[in-house]
SEFIZA-3560 file (N, C-alpha, C; in Angstrom, 3 decimals):
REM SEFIZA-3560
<numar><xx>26.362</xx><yy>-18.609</yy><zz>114.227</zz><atom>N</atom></numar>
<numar><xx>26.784</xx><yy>-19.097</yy><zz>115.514</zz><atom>CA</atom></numar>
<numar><xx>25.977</xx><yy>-18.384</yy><zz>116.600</zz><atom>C</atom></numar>
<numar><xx>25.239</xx><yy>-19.187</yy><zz>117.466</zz><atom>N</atom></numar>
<numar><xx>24.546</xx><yy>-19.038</yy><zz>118.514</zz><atom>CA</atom></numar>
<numar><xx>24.907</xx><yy>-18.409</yy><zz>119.362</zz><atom>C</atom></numar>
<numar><xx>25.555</xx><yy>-17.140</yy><zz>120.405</zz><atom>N</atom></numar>
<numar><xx>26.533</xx><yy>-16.707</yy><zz>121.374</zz><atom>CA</atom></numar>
<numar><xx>25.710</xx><yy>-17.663</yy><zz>123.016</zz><atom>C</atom></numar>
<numar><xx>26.596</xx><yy>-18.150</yy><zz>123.543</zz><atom>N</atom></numar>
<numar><xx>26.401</xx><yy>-18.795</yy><zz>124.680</zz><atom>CA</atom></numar>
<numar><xx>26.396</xx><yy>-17.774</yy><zz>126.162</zz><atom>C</atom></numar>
<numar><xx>25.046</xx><yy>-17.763</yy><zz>126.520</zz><atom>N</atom></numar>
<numar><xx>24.995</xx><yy>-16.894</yy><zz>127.865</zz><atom>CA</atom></numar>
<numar><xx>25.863</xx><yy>-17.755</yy><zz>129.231</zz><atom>C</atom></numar>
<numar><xx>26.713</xx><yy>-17.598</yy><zz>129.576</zz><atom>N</atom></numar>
<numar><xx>27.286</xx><yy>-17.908</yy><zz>130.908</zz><atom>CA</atom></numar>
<numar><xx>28.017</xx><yy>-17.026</yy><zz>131.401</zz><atom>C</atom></numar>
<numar><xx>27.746</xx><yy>-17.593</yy><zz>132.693</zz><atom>N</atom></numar>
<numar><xx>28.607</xx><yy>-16.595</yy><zz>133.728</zz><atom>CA</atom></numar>
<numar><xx>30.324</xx><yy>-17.031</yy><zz>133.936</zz><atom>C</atom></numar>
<numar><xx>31.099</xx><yy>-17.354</yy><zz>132.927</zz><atom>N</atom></numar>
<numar><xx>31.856</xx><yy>-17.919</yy><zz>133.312</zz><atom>CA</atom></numar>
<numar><xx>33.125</xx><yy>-17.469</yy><zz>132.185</zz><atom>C</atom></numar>
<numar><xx>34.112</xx><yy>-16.763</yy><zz>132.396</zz><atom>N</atom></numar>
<numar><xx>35.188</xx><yy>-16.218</yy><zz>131.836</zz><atom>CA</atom></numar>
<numar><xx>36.221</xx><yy>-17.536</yy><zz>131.459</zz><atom>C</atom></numar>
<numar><xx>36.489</xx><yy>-18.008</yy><zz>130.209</zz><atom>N</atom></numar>
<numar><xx>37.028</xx><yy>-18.831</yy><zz>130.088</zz><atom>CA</atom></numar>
<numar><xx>37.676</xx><yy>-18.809</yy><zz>128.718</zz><atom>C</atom></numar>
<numar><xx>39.363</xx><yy>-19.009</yy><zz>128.744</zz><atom>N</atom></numar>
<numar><xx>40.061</xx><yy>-19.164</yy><zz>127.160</zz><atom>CA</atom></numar>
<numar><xx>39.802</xx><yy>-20.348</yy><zz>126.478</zz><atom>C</atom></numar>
<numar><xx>39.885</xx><yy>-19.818</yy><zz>125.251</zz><atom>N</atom></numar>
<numar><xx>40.007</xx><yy>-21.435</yy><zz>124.042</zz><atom>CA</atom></numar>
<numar><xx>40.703</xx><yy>-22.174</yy><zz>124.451</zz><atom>C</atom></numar>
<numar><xx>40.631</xx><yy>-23.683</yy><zz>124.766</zz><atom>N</atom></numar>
<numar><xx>41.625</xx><yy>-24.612</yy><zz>124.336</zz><atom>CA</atom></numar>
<numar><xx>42.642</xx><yy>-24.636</yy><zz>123.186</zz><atom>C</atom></numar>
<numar><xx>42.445</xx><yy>-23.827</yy><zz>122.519</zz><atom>N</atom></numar>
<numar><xx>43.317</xx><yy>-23.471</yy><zz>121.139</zz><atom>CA</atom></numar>
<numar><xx>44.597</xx><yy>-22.149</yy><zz>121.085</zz><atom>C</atom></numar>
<numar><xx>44.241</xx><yy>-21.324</yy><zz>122.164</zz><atom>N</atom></numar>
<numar><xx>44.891</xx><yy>-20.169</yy><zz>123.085</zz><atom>CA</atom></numar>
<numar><xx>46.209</xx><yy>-20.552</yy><zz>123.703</zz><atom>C</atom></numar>
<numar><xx>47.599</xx><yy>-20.063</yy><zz>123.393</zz><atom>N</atom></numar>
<numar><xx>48.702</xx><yy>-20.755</yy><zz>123.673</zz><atom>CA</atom></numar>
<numar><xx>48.954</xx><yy>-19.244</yy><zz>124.654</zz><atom>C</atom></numar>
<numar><xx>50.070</xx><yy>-19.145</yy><zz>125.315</zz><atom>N</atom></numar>
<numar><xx>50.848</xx><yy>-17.928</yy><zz>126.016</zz><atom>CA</atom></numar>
<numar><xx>51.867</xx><yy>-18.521</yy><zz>126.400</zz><atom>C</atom></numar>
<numar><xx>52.692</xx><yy>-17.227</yy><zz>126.384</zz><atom>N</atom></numar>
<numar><xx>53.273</xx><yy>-17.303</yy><zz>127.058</zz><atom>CA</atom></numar>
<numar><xx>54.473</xx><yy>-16.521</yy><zz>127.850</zz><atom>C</atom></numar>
<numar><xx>55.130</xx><yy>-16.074</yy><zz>128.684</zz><atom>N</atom></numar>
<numar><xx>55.920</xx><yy>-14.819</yy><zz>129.457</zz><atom>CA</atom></numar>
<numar><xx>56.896</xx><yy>-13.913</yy><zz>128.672</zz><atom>C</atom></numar>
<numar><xx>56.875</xx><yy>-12.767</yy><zz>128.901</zz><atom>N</atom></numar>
<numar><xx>57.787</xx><yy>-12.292</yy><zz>128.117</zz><atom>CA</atom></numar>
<numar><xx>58.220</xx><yy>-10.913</yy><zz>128.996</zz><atom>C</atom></numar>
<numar><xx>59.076</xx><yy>-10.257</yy><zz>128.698</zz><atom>N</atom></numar>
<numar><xx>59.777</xx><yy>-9.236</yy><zz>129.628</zz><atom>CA</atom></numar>
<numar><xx>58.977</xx><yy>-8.053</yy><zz>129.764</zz><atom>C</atom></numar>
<numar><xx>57.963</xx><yy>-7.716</yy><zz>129.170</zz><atom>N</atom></numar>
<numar><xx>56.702</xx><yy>-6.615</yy><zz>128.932</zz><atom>CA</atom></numar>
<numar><xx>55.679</xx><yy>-7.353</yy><zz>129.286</zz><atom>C</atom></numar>
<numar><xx>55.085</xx><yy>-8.575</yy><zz>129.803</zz><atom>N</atom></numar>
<numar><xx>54.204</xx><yy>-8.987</yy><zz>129.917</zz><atom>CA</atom></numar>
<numar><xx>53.741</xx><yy>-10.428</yy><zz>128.755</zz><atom>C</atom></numar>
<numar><xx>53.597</xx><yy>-10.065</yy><zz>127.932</zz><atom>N</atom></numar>
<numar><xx>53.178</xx><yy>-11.814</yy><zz>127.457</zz><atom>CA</atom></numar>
<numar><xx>52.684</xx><yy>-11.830</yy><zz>125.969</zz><atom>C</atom></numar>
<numar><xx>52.918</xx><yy>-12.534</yy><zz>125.630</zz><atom>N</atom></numar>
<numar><xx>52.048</xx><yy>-13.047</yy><zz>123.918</zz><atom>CA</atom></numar>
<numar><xx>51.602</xx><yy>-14.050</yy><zz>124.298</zz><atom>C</atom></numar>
<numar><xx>49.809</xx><yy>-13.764</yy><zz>123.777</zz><atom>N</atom></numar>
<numar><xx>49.013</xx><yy>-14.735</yy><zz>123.446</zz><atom>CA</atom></numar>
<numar><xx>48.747</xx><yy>-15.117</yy><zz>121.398</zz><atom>C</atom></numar>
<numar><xx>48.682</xx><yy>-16.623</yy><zz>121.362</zz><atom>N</atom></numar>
<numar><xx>48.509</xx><yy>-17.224</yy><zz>120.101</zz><atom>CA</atom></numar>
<numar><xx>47.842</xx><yy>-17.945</yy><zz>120.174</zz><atom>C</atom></numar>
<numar><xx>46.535</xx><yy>-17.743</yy><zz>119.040</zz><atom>N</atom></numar>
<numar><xx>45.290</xx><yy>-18.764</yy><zz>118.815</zz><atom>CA</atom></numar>
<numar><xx>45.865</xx><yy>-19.613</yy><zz>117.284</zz><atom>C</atom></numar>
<numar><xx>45.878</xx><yy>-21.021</yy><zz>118.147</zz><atom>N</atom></numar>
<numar><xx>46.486</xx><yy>-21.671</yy><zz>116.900</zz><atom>CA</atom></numar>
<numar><xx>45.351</xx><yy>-22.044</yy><zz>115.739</zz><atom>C</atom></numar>
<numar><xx>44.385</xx><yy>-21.802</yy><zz>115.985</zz><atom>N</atom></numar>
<numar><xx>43.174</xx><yy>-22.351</yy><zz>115.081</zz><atom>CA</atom></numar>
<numar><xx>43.150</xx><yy>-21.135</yy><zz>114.406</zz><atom>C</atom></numar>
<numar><xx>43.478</xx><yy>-20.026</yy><zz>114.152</zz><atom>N</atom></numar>
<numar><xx>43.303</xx><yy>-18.639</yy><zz>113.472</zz><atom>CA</atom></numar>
<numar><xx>44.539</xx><yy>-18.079</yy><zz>112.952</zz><atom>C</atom></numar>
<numar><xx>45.765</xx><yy>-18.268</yy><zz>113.560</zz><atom>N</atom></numar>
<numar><xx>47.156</xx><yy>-17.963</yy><zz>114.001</zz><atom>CA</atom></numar>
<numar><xx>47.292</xx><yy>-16.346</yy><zz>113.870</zz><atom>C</atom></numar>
<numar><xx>46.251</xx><yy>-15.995</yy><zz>114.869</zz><atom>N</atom></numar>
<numar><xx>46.293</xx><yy>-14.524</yy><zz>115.933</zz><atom>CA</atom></numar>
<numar><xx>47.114</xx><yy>-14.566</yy><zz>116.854</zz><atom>C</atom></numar>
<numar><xx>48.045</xx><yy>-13.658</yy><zz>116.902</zz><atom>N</atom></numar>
<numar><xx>48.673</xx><yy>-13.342</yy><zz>117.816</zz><atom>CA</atom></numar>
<numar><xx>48.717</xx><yy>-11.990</yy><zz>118.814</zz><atom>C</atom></numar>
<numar><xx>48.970</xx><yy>-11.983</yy><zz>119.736</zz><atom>N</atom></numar>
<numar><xx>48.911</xx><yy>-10.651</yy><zz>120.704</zz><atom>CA</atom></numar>
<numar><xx>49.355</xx><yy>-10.411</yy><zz>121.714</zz><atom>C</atom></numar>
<numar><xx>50.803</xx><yy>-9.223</yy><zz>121.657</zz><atom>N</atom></numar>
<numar><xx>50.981</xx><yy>-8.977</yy><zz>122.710</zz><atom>CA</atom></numar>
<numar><xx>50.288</xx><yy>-8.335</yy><zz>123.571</zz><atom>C</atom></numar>
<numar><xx>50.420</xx><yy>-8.089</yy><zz>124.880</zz><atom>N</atom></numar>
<numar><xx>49.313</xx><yy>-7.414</yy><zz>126.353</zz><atom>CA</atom></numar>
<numar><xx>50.608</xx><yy>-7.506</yy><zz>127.262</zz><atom>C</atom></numar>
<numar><xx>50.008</xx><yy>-6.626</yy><zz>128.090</zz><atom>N</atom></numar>
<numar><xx>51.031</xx><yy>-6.163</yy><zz>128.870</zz><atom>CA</atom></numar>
<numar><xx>51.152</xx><yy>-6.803</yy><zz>130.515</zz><atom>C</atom></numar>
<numar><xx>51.980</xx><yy>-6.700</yy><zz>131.273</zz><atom>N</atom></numar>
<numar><xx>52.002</xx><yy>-7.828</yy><zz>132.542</zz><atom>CA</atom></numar>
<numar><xx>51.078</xx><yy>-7.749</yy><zz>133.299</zz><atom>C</atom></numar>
<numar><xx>49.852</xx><yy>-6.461</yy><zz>133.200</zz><atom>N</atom></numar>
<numar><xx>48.076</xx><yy>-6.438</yy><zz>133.948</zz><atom>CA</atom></numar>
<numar><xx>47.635</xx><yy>-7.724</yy><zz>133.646</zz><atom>C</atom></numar>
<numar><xx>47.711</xx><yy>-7.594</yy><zz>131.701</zz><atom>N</atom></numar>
<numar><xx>46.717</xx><yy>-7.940</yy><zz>131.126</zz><atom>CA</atom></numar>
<numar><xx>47.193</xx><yy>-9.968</yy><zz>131.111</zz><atom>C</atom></numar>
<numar><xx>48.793</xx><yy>-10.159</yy><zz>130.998</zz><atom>N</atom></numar>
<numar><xx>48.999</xx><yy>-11.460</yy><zz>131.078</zz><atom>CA</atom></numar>
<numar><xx>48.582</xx><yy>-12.112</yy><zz>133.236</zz><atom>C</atom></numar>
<numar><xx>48.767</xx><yy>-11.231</yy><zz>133.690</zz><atom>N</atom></numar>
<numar><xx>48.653</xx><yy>-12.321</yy><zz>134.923</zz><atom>CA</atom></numar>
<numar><xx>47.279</xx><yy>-12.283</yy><zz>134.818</zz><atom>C</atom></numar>
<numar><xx>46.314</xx><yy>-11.725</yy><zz>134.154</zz><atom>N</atom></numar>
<numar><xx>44.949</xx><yy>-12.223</yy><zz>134.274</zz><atom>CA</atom></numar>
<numar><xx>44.616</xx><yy>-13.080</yy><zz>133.547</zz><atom>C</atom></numar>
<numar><xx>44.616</xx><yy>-13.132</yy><zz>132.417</zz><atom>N</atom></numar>
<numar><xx>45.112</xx><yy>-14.371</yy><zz>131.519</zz><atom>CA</atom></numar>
<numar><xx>45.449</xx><yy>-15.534</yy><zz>132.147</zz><atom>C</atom></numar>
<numar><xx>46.558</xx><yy>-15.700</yy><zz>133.053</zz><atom>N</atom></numar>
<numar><xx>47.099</xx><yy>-16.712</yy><zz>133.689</zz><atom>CA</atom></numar>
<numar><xx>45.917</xx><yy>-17.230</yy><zz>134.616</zz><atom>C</atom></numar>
<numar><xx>45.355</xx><yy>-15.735</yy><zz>135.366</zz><atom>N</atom></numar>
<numar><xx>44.143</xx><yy>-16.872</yy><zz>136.469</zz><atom>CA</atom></numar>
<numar><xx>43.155</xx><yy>-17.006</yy><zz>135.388</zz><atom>C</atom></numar>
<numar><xx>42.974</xx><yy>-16.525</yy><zz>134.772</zz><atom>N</atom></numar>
<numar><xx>41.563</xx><yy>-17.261</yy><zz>133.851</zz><atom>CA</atom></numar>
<numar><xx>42.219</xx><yy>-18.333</yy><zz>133.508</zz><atom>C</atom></numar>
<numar><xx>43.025</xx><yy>-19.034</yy><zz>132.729</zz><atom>N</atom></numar>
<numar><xx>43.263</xx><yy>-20.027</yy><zz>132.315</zz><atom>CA</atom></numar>
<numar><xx>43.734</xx><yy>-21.077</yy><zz>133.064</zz><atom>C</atom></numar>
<numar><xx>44.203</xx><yy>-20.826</yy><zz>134.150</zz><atom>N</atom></numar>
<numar><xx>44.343</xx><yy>-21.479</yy><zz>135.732</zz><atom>CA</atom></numar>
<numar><xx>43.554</xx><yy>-21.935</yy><zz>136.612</zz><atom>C</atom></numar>
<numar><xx>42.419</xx><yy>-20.690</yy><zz>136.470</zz><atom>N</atom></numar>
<numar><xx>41.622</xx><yy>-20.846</yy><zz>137.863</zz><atom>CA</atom></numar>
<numar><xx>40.125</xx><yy>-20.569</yy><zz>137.495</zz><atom>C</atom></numar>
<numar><xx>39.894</xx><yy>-20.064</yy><zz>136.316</zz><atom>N</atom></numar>
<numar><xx>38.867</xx><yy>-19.578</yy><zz>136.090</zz><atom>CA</atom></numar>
<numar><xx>38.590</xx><yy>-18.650</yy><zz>136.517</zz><atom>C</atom></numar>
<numar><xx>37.378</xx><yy>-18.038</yy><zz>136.061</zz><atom>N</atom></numar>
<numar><xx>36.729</xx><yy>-16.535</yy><zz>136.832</zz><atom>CA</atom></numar>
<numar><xx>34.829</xx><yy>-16.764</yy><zz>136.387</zz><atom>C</atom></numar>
<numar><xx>34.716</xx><yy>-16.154</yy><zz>137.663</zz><atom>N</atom></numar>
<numar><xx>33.052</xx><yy>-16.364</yy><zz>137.120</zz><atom>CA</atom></numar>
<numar><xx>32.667</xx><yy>-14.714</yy><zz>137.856</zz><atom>C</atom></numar>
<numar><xx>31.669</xx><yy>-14.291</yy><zz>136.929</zz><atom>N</atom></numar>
<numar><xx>31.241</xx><yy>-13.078</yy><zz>136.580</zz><atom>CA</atom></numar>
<numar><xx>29.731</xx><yy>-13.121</yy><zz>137.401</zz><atom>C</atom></numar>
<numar><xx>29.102</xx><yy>-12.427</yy><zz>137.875</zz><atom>N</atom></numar>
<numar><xx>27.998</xx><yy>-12.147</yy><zz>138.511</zz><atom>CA</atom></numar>
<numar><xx>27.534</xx><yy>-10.926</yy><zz>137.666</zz><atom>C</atom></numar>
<numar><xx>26.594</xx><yy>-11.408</yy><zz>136.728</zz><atom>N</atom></numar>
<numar><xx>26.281</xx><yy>-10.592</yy><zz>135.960</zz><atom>CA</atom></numar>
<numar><xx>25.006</xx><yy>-9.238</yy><zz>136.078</zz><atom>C</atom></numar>
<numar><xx>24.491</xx><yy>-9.701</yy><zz>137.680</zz><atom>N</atom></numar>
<numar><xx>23.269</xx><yy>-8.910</yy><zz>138.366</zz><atom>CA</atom></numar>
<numar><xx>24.106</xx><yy>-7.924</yy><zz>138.591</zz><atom>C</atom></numar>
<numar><xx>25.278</xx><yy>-7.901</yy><zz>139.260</zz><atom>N</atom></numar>
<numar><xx>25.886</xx><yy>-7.075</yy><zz>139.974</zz><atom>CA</atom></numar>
<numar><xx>27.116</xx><yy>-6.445</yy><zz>139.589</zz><atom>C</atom></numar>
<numar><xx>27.581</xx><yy>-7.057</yy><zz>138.844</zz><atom>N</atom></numar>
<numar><xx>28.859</xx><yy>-6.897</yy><zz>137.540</zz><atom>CA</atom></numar>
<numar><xx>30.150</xx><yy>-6.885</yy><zz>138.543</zz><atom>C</atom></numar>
<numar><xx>30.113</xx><yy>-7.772</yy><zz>139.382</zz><atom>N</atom></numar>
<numar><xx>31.217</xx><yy>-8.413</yy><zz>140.086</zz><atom>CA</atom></numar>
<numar><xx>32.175</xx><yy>-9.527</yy><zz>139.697</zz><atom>C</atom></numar>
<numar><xx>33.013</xx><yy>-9.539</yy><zz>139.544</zz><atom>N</atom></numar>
<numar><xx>34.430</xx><yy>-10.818</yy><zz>139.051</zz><atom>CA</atom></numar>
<numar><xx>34.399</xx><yy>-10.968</yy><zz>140.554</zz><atom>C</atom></numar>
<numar><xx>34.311</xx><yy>-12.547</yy><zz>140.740</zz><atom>N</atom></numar>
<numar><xx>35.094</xx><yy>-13.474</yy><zz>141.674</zz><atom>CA</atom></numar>
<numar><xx>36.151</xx><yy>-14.700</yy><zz>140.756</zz><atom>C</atom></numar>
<numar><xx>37.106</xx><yy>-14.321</yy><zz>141.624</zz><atom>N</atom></numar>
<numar><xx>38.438</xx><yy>-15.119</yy><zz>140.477</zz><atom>CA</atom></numar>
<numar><xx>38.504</xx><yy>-16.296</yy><zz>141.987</zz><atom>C</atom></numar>
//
């Protein structure tokens, strides 16, 4: 598998979540990985999978 250069932070379509009282479980249904992360790590999750994020990789800046 080829790794794809983009500037662009983005989950699987296959990537489920969802809220939980510590922050969140994520589940990849094509693998059936699961993982909890904590409420940092789920509201970022949420804008990536919401809103996207794109990475400036000259400068190593996140604009969400």
């Amino acid at each position: 598998m080829k790794a794809v250069k983009s500037p662009y932070i983005s989950l699987s379509d296959s990537v489920r979540y969802r809220p939980e009282y510590f922050g969140g479980i994520l589940f990849d249904i094509s693998t059936g990985t699961m993982m909890d992360v904590d409420r940092e790590a789920y509201l970022l999750i949420e804008l990536i999978k919401n809103m996207g994020v794109f990475v400036n990789l000259k400068l190593g800046h996140i604009v969400i």
